[in-house]
C-alpha positions in Angstrom: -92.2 -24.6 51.7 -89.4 -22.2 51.2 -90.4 -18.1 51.1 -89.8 -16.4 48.5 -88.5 -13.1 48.8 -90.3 -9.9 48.3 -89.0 -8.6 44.5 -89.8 -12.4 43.2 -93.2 -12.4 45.0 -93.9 -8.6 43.1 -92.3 -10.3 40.0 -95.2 -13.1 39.8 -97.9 -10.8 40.7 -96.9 -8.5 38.0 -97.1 -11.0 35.7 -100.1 -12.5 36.9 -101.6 -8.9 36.1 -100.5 -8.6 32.8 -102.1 -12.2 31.7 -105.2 -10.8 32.8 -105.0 -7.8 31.2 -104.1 -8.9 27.7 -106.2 -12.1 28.0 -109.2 -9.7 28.6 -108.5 -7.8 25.4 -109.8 -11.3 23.6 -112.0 -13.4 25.8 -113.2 -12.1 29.5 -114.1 -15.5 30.4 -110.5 -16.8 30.1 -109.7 -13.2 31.9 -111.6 -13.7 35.2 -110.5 -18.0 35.3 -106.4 -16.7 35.2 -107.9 -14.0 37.9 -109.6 -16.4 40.4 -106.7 -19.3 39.7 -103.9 -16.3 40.1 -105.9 -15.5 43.5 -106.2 -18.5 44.8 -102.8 -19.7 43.9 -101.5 -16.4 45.6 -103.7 -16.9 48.5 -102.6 -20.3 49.4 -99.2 -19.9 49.0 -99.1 -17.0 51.5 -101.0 -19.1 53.7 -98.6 -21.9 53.7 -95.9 -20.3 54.5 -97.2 -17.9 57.0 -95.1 -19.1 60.0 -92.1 -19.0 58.2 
């Protein structure tokens, strides 16, 4: 798996913020899935390409 670089990775997590944020303003439920989803997605693609 190819790396992204550092402005793309910020790009993502930016918009993985503001999901959360306006999905909380109507249901917190669907707010804290996209949260733990956008984690573990994050996590596991920074521990995939670790070594690289």
């Amino acid at each position: 798996m190819q790396k992204l670089n550092q402005k793309t990775e910020e790009a993502i997590l930016i918009a993985l913020a503001l999901m959360v944020l306006f999905s909380s303003m109507f249901n917190p439920t669907v707010s804290a899935v996209i949260a733990v989803v956008g984690l573990i997605g994050v996590f596991s693609y920074n521990i995939l390409t670790k070594g690289k």
